[in-house]
N, CA and C atoms as a LAMMPS dump frame, in Angstrom:
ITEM: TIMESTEP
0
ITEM: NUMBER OF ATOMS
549
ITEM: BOX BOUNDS ff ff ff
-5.0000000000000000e+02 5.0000000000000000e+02
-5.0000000000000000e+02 5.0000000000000000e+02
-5.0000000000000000e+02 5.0000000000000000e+02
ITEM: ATOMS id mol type element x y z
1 1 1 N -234.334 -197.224 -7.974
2 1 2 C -235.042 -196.023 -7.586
3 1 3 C -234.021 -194.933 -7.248
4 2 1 N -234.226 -193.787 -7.554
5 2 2 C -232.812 -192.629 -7.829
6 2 3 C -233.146 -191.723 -5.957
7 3 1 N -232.459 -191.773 -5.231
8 3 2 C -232.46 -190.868 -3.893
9 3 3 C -233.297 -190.191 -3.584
10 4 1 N -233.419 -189.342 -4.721
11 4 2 C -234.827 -188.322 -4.134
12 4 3 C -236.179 -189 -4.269
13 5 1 N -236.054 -190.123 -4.505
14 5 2 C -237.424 -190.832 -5.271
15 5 3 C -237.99 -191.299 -3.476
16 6 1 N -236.205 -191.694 -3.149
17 6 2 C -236.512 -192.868 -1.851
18 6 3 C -236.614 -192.121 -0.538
19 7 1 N -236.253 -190.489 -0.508
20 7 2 C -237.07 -189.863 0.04
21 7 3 C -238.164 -189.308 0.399
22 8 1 N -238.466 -189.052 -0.503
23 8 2 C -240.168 -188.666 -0.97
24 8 3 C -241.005 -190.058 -0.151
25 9 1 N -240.385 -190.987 -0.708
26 9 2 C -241.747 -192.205 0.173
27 9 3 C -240.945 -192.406 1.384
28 10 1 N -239.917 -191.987 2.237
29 10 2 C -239.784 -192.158 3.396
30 10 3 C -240.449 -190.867 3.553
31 11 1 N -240.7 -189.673 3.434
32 11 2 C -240.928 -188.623 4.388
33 11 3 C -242.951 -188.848 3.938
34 12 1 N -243.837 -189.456 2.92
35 12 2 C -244.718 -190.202 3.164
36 12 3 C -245.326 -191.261 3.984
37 13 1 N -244.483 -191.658 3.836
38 13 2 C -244.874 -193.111 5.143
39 13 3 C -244.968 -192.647 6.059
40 14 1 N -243.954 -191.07 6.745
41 14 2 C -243.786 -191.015 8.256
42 14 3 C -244.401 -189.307 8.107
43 15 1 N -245.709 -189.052 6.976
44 15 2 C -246.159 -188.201 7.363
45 15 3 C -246.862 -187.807 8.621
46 16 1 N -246.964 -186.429 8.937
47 16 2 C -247.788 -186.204 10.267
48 16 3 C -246.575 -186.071 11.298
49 17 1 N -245.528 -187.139 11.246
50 17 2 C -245.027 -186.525 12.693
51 17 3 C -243.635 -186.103 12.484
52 18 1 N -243.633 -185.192 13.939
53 18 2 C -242.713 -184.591 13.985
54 18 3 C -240.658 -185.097 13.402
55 19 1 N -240.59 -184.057 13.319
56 19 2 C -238.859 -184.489 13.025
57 19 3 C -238.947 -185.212 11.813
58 20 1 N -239.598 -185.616 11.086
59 20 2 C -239.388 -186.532 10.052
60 20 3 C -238.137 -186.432 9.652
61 21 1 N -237.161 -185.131 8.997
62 21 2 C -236.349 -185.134 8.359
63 21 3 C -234.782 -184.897 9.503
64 22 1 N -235.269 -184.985 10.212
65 22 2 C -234.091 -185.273 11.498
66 22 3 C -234.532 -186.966 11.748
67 23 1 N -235.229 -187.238 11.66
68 23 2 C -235.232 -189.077 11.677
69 23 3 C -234.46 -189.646 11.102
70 24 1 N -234.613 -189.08 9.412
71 24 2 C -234.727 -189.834 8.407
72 24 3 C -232.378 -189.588 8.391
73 25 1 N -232.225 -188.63 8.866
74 25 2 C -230.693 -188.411 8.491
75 25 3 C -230.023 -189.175 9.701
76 26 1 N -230.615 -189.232 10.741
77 26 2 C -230.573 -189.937 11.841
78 26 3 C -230.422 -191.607 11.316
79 27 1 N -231.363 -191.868 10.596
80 27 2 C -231.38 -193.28 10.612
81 27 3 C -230.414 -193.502 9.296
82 28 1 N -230.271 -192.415 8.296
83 28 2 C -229.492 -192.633 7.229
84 28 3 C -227.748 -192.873 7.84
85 29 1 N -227.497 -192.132 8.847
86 29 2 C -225.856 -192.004 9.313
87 29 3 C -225.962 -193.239 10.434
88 30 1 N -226.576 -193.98 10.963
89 30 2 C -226.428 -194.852 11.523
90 30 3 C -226.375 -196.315 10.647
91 31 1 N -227.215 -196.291 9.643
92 31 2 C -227.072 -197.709 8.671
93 31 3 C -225.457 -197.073 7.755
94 32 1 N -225.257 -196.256 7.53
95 32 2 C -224.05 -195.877 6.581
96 32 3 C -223.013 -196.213 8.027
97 33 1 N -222.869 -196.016 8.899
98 33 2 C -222.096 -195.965 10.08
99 33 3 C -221.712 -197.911 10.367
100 34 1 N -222.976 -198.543 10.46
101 34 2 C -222.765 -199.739 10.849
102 34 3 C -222.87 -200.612 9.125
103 35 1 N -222.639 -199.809 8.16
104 35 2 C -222.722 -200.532 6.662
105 35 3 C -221.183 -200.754 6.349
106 36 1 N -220.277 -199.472 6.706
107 36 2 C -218.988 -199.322 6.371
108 36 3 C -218.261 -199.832 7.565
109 37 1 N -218.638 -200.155 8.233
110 37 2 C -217.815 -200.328 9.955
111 37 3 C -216.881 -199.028 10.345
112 38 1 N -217.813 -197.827 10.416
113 38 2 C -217.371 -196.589 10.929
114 38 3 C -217.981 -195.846 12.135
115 39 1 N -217.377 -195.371 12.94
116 39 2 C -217.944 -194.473 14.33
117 39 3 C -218.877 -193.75 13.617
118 40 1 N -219.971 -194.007 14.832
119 40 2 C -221.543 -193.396 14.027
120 40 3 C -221.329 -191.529 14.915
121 41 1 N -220.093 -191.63 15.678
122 41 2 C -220.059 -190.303 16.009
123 41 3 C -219.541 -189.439 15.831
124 42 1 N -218.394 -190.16 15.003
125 42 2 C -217.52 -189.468 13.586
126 42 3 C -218.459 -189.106 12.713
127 43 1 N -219.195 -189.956 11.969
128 43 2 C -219.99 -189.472 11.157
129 43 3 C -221.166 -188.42 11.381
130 44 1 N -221.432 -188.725 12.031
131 44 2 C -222.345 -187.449 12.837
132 44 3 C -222.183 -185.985 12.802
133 45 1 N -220.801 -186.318 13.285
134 45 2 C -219.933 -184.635 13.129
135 45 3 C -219.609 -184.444 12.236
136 46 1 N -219.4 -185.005 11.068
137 46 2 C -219.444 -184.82 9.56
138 46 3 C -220.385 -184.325 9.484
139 47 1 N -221.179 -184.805 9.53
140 47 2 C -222.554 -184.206 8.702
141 47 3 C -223.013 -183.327 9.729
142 48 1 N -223.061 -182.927 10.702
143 48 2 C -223.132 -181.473 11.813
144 48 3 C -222.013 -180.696 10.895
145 49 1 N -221.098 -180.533 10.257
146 49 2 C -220.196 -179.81 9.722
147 49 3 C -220.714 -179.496 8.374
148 50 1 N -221.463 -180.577 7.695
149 50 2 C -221.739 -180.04 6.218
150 50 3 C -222.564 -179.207 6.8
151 51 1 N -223.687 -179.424 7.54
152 51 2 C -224.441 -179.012 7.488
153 51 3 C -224.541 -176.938 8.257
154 52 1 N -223.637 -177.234 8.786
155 52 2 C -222.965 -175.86 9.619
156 52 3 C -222.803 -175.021 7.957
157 53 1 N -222.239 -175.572 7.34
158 53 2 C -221.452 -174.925 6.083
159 53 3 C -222.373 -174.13 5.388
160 54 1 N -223.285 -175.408 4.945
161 54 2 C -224.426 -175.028 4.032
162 54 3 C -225.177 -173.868 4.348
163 55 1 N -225.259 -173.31 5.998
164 55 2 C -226.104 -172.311 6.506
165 55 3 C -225.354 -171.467 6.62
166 56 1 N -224.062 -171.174 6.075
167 56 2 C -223.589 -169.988 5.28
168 56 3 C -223.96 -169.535 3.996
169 57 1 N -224.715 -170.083 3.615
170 57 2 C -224.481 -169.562 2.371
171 57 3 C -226.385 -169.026 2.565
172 58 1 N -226.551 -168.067 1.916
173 58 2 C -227.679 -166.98 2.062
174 58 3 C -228.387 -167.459 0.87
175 59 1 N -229.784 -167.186 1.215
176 59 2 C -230.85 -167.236 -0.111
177 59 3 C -230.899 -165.661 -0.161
178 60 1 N -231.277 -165.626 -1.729
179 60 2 C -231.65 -164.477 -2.31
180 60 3 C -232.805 -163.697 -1.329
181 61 1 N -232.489 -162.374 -1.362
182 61 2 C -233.355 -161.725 -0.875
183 61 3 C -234.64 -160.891 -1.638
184 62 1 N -234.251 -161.098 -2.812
185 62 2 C -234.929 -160.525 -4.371
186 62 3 C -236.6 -161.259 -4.451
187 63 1 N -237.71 -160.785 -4.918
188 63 2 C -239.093 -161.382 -5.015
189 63 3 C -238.978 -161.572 -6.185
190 64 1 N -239.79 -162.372 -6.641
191 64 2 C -240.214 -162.634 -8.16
192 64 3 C -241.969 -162.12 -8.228
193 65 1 N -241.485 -161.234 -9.344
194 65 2 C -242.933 -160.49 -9.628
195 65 3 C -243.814 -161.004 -9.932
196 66 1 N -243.869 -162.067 -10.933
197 66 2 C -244.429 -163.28 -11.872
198 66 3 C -245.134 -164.264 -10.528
199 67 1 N -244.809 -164.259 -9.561
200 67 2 C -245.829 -165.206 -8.966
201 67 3 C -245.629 -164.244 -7.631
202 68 1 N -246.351 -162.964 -7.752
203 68 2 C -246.91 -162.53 -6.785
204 68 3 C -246.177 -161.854 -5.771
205 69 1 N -245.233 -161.7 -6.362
206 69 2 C -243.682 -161.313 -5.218
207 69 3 C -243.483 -162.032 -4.274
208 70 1 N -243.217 -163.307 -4.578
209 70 2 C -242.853 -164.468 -3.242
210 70 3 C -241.655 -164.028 -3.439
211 71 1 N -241.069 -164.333 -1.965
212 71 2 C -239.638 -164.459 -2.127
213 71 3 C -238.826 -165.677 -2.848
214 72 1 N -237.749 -165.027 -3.194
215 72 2 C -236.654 -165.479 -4.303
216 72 3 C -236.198 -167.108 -3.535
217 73 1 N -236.323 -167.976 -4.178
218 73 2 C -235.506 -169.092 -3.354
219 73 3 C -233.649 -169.869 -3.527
220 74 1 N -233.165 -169.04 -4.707
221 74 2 C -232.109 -169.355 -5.617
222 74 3 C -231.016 -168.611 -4.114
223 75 1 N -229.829 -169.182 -4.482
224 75 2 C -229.119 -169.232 -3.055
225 75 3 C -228.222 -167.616 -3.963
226 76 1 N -228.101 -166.758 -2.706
227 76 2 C -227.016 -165.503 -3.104
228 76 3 C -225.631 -165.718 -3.809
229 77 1 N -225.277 -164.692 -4.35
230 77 2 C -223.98 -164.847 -5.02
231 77 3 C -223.202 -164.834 -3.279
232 78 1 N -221.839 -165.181 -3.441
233 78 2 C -220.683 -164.808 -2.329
234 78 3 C -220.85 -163.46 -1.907
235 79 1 N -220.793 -162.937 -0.99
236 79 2 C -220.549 -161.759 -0.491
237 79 3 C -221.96 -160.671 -0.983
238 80 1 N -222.564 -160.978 -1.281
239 80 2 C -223.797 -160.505 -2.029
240 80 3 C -225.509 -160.832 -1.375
241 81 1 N -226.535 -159.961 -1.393
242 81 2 C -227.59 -160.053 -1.076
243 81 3 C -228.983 -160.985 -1.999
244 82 1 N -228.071 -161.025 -3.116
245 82 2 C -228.902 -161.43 -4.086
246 82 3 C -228.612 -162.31 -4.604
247 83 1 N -229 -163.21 -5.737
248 83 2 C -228.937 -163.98 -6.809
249 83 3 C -228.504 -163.463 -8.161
250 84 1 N -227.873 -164.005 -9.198
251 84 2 C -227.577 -163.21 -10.334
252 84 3 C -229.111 -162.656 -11.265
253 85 1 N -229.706 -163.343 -10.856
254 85 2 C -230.946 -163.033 -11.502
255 85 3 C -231.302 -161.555 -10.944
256 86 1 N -231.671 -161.266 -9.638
257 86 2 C -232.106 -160.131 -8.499
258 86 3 C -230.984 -159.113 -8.078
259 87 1 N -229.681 -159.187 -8.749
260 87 2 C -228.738 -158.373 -8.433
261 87 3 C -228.857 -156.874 -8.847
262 88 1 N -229.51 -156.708 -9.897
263 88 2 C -229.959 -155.474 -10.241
264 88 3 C -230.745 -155.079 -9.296
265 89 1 N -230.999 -155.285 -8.146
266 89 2 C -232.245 -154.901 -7.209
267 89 3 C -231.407 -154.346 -6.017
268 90 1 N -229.874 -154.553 -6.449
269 90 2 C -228.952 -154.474 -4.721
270 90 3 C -228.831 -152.805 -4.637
271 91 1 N -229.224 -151.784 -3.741
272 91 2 C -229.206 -150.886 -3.228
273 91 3 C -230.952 -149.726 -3.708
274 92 1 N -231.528 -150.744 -4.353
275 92 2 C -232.745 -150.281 -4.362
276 92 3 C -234.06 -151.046 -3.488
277 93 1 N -234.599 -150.47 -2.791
278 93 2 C -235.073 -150.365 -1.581
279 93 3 C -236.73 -150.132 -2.266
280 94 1 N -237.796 -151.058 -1.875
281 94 2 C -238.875 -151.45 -2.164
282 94 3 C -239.667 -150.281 -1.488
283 95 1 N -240.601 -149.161 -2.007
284 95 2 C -241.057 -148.13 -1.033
285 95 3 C -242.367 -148.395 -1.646
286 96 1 N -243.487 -148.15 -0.784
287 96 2 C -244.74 -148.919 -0.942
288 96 3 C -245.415 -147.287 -1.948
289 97 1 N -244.548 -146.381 -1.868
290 97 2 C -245.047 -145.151 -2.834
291 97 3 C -244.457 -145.27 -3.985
292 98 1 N -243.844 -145.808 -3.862
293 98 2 C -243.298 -146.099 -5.732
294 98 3 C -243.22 -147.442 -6.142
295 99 1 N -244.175 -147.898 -5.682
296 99 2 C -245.086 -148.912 -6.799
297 99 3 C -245.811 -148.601 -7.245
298 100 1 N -247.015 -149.451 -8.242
299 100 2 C -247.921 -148.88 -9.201
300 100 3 C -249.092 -149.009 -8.247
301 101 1 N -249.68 -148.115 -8.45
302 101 2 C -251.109 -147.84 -8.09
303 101 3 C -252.024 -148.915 -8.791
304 102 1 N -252.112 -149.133 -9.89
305 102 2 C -252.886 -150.198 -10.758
306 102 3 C -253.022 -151.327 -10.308
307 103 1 N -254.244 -152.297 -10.858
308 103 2 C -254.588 -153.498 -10.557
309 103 3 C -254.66 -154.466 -11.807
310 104 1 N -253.992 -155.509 -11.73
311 104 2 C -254.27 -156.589 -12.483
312 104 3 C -255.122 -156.713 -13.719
313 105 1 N -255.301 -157.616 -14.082
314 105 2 C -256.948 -158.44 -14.36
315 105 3 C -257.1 -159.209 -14.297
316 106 1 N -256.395 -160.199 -13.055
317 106 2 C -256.518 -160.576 -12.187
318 106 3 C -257.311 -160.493 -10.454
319 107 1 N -257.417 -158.891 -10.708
320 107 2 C -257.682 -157.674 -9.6
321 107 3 C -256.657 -158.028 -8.727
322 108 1 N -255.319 -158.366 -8.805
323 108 2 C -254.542 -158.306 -7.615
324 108 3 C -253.842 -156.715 -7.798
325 109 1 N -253.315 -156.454 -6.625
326 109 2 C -252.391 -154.953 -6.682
327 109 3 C -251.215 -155.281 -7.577
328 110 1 N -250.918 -154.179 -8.495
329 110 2 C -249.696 -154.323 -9.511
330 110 3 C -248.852 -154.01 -8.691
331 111 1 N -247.394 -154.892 -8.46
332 111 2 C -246.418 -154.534 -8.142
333 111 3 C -245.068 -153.993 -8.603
334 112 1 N -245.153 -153.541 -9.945
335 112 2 C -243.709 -153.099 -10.821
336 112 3 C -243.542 -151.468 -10.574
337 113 1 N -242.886 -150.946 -10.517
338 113 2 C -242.356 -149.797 -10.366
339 113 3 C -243.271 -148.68 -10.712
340 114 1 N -243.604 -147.623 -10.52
341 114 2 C -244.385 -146.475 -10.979
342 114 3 C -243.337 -145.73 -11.731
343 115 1 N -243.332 -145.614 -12.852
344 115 2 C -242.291 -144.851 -13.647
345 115 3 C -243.357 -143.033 -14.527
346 116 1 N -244.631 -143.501 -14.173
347 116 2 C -245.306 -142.661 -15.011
348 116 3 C -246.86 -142.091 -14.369
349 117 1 N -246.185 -141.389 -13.379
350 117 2 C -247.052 -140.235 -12.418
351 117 3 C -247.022 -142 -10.719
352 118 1 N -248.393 -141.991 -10.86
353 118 2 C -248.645 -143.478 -9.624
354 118 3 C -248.964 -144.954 -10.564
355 119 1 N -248.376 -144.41 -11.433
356 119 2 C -248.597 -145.92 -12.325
357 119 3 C -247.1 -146.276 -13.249
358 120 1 N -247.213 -147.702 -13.244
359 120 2 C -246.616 -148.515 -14.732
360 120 3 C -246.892 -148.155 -15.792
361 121 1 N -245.735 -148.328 -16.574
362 121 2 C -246.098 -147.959 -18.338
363 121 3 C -247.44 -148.519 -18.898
364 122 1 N -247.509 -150.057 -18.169
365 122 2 C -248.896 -150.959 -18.851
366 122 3 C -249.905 -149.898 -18.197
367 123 1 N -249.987 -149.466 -17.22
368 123 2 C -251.488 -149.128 -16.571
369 123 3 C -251.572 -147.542 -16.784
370 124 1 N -250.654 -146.805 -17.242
371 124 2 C -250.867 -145.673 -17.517
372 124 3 C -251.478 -145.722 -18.798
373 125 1 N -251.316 -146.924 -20.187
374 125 2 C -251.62 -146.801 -21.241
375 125 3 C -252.658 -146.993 -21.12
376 126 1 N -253.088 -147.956 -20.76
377 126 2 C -254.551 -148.551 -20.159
378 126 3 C -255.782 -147.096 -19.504
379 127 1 N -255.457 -146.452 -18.697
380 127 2 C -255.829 -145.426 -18.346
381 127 3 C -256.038 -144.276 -19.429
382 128 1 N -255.39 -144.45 -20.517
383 128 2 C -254.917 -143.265 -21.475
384 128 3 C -256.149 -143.428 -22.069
385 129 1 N -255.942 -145.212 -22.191
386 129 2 C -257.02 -145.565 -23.42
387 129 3 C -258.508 -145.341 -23.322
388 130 1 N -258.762 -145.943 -21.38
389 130 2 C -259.953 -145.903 -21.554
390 130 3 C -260.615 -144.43 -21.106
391 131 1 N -259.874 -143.264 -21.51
392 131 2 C -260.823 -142.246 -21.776
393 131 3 C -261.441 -141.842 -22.895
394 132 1 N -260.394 -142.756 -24.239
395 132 2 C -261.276 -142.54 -25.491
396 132 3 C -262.504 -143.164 -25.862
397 133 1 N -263.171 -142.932 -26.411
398 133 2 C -264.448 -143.521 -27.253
399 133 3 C -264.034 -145.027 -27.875
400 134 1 N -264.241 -146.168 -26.894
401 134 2 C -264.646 -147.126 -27.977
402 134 3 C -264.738 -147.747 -29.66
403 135 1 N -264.008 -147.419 -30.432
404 135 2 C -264.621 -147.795 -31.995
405 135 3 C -265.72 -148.971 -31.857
406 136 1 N -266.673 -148.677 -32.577
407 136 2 C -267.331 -149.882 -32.899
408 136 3 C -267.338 -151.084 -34.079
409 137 1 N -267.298 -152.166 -33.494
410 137 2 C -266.776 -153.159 -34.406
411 137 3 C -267.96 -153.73 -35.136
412 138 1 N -267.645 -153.317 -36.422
413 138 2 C -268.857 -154.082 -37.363
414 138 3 C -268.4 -155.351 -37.928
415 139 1 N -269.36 -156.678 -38.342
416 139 2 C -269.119 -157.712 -38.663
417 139 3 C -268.921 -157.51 -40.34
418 140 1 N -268.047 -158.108 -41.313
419 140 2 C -268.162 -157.806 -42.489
420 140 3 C -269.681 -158.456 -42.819
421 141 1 N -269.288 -157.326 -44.135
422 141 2 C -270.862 -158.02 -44.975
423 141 3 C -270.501 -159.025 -46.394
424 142 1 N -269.452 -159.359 -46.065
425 142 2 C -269.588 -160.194 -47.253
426 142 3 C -269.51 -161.803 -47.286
427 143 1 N -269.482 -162.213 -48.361
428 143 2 C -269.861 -164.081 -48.421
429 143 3 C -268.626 -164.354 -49.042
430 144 1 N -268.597 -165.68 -48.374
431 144 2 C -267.578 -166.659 -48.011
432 144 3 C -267.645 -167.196 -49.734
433 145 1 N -266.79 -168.46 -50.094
434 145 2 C -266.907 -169.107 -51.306
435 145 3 C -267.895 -170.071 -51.054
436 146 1 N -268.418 -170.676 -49.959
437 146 2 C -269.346 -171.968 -49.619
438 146 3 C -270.669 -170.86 -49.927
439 147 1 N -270.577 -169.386 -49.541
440 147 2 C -272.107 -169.017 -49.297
441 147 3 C -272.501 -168.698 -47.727
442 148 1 N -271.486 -168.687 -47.055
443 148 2 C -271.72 -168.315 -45.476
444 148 3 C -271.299 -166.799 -45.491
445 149 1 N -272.031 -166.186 -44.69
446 149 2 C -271.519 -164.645 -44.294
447 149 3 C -270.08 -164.958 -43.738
448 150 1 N -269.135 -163.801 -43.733
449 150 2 C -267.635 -164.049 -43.2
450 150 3 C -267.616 -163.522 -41.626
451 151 1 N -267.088 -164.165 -41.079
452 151 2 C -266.848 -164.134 -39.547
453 151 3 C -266.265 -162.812 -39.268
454 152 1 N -265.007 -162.365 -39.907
455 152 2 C -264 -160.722 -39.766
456 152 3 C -264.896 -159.742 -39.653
457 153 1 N -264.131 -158.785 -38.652
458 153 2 C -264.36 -157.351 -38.406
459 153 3 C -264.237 -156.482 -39.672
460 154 1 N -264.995 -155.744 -39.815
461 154 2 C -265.107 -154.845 -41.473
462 154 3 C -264.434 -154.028 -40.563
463 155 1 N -263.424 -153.281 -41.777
464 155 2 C -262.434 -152.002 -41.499
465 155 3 C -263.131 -151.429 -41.002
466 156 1 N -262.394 -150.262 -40.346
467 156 2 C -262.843 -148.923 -39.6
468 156 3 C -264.081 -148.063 -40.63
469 157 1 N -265.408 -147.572 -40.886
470 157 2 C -265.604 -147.065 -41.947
471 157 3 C -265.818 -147.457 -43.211
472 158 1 N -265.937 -148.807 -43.21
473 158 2 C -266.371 -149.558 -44.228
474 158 3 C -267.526 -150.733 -43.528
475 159 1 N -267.838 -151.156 -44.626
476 159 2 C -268.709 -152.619 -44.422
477 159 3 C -267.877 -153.894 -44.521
478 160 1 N -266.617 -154.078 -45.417
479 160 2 C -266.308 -155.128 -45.345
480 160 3 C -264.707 -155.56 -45.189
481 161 1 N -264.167 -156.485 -44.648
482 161 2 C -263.024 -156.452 -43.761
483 161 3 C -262.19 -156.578 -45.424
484 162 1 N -260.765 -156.749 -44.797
485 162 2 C -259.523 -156.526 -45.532
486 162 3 C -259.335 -157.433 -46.821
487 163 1 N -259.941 -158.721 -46.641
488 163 2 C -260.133 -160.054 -47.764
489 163 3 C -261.171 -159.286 -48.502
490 164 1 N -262.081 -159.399 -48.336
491 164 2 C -263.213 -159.035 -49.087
492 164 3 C -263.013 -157.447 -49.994
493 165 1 N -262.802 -156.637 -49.388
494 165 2 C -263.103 -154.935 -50.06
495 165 3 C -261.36 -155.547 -51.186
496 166 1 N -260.405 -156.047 -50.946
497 166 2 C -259.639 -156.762 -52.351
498 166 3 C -260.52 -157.337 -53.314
499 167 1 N -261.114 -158.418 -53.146
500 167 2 C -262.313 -158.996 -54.093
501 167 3 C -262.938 -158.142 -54.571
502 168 1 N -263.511 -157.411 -53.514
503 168 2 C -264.349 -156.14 -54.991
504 168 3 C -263.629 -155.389 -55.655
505 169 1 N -262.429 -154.886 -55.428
506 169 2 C -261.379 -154.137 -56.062
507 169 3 C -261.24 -154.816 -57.214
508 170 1 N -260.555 -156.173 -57.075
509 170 2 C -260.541 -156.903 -57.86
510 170 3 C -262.02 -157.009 -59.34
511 171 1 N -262.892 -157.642 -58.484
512 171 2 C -264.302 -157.558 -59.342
513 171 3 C -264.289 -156.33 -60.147
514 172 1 N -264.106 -155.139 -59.687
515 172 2 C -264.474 -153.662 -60.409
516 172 3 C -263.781 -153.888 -61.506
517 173 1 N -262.39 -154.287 -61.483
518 173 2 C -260.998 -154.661 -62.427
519 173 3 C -261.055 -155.046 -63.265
520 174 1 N -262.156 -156.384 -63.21
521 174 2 C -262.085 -157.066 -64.454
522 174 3 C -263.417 -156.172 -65.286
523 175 1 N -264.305 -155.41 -64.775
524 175 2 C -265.468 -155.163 -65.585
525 175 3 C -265.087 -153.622 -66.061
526 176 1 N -264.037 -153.145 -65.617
527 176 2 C -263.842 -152.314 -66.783
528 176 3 C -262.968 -152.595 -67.933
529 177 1 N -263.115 -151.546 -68.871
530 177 2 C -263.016 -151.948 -70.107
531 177 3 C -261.045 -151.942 -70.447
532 178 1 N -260.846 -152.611 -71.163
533 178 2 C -259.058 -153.186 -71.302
534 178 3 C -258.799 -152.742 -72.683
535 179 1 N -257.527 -152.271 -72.596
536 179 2 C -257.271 -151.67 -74.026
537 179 3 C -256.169 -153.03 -74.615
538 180 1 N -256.54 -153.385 -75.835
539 180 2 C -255.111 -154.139 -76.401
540 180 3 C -253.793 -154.055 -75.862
541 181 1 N -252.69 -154.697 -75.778
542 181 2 C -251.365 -154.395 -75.957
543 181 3 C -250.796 -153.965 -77.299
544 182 1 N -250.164 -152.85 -76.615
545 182 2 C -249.877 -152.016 -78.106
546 182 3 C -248.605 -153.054 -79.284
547 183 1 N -247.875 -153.912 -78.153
548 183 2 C -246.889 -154.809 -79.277
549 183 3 C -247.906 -155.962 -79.291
């Protein structure tokens, strides 16, 4: 069974109570302590030292847009606020007026930048669009090779979609009249 496996069912077994994961390192440095025949208070301070270390080092401060702007969990570059991913974000400052005004379709609030008046490029187009008129979508009128009407949208201004108005092109083609080849 691989470590993280044999954590997972220790921090199960001892769901609900407190400290679990101060138990579990607790009881891990005392069997490693009396496994190797080593001071369990040497070891202790080892691992009080990794663990000092590790809480230098900073998580990203960057959101991810894609799930809602949670915060970033990927650990900062050195000397840096961010992650390499969120580094483009270092000295730009989140202002609740220059985000997008727009909503989802989802209906959640859009959170990407307002680049185009109080909106995103997506929601300004969107806005553009729905002041025009609708086209209306007609079903073609023509038949399938089995004999079924065809499922496709007929062009803009026609009756029958893009397969079909070829076929009649075609059809017209053969019923007019063909001159010999002159060789």
């Amino acid at each position: 069974m691989a470590l993280h496996e044999l954590i997972r069912d220790y921090v199960q077994n001892n769901q609900g109570r407190h400290f679990v994961y101060e138990r579990l390192i607790r009881d891990l440095i005392s069997c490693v302590s009396q496994e190797h025949n080593l001071n369990e208070e040497e070891v202790l301070k080892t691992c009080e030292n990794f663990l000092e270390n590790r809480k230098e080092t900073k998580t990203c401060q960057g959101v991810v847009a894609s799930k809602q702007n949670t915060p970033c969990t990927c650990p900062a570059i050195a000397g840096e606020d961010y992650c390499k991913r969120h580094l483009f974000m270092k000295g730009y400052h989140f202002v609740e007026h220059n985000c997008c005004q727009g909503t989802t379709k989802a209906g959640l609030v859009c959170h990407f930048r307002a680049t185009h008046g109080n909106f995103c490029k997506r929601h300004q187009t969107v806005l553009n669009d729905t002041s025009k008129p609708v086209p209306e979508k007609r079903r073609c009128c023509g038949e399938n090779q089995d004999g079924t009407r065809c499922v496709r949208d007929a062009r803009a201004g026609d009756t029958l979609c893009g397969l079909h108005k070829k076929k009649a092109n075609n059809e017209t083609l053969k019923k007019t009249e063909r001159m010999p080849c002159a060789f």
